[in-house]
N, C-alpha and C positions, 0 to 999 in steps of 0.2 A: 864380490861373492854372487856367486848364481843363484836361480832361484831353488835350486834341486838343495843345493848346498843348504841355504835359507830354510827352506822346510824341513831337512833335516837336524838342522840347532833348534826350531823350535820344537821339532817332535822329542828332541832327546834332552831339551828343558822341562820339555811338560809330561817325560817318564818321571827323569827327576822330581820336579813338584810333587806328582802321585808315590813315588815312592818315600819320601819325606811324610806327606799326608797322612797315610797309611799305615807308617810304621808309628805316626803319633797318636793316630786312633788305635791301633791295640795295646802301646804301649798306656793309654789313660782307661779302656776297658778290661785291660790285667788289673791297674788299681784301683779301680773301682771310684765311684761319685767323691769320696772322702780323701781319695789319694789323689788329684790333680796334683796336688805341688810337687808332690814324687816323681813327678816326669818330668826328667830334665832333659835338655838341650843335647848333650852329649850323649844319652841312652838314644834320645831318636835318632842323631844326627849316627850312631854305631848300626842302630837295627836298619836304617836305609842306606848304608853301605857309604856313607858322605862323612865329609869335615863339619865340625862345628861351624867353620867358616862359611861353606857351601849353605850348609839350612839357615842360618843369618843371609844369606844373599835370594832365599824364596821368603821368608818366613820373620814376621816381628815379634812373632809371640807361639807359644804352644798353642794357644785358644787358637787362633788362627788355622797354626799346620793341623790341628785335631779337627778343623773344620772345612778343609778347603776343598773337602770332596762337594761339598754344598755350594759353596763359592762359585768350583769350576763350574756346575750343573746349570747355574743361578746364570753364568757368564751368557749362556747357549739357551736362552729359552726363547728369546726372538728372534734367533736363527732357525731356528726347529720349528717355529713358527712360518717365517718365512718359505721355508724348505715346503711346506705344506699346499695342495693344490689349485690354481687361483680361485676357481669355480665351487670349492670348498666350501658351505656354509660357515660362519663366523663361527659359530658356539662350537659349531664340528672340527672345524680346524684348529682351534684352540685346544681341544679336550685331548685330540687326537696327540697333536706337540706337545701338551704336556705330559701326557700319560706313559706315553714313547718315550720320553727322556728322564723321568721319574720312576719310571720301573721296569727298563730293560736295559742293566739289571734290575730283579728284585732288591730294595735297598739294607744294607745289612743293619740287620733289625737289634742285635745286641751295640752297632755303632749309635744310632739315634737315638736307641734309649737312653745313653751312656750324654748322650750331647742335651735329650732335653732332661737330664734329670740333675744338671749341673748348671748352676744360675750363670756362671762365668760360659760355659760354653752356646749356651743356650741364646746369652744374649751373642757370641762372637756367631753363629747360626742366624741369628734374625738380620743380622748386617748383612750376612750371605743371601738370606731371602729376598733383599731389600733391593741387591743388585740388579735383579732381574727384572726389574720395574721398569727402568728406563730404557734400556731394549726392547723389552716388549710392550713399552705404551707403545714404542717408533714403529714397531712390527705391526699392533695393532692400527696405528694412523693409515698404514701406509697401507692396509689393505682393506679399510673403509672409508680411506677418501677424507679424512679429518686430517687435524694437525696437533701433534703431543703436546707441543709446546702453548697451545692457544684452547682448543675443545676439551673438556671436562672427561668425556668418555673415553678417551686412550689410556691417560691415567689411571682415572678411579676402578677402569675396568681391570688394568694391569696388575693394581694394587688389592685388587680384591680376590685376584688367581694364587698371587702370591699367599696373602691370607688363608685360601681353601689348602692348599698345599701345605701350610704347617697344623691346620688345623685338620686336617686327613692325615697327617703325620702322629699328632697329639691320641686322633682316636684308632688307630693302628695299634701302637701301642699299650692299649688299656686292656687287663685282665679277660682271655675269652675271644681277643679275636685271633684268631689263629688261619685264616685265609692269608691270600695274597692284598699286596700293598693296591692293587689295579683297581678295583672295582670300590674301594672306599676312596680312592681317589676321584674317580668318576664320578660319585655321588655327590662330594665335596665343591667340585666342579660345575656340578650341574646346577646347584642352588646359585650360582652366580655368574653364568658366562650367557649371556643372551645371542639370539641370534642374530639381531641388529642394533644400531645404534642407539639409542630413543629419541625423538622430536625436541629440538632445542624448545626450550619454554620460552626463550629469547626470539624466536625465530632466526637465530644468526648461524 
């Protein structure tokens, strides 16, 4: 199989995926916090045009396919990072890749609520957020000259973005705010993404 071919199986597994996804996030925002069990397999696997078969070959659970928009996003954050310009300050290229991929699009805001307002999806969500950690410490190592796997700061800094980003997600959705998702992200952001490394205490 050639490459052209190769890239088209995988573009047209990950329409699939999104079309799976999507039909199980409105199919659990029709029933609302109380009706998750009412979402079956076969309603999603109908409204994304697929076999039961097919959504069991993306998908182990509804929590999952309700939640893989996050997943995929979570997949991509230290690419996006990457992708960002070398001469970039840290905190800036950070803010920049996350912001870019966290709200264009704006994130649909009756989904999220739907996901954090459901303890099952909520937690299959924070697995999604959790993703994104080990990509972006490596993103992170790799463009301040540390090592993910050995220095403290690619990590904890990784896992603290992740952190801002559900807890800018949490206050988004609270009574009253009714702007865009971008700039409480940014704020979110800002309380934790520094501009450089800090001085090892170790000196190592």
């Amino acid at each position: 199989m050639n490459d052209d071919a190769m890239g088209l199986r995988a573009r047209n597994k990950q329409a699939t995926r999104e079309a799976i996804g999507n039909a199980a996030l409105r199919l659990a925002i029709d029933q609302g916090p109380h009706g998750l069990a009412l979402v079956r397999v076969h309603d999603i696997a109908t409204a994304a045009g697929v076999s039961p078969r097919t959504y069991n070959n993306y998908f182990s659970s509804r929590e999952e396919a309700i939640c893989a928009f996050q997943a995929d996003q979570s997949k991509r954050v230290g690419q996006a990072l990457r992708s960002r310009p070398a001469d970039e300050p840290l905190d800036e290229a950070v803010i920049a890749a996350v912001i870019e991929l966290y709200t264009d699009p704006e994130p649909d805001k009756a989904g999220l609520r739907m996901i954090m307002s459901t303890p099952e999806l909520e937690g299959e969500a924070l697995k999604a957020f959790t993703m994104a950690e080990g990509p972006l410490a490596e993103a992170i190592a790799a463009r301040t000259g540390t090592e993910s796997g050995r220095d403290l700061f690619p990590t904890v800094m990784a896992a603290a973005v992740a952190g801002a980003i559900r807890v800018a997600g949490r206050h988004w959705l609270e009574p009253g705010n009714t702007g865009s998702f971008a700039p409480i992200l940014r704020h979110a952001l800002s309380c934790v993404v520094p501009a450089a490394p800090p001085a090892d205490p170790q000196g190592q």
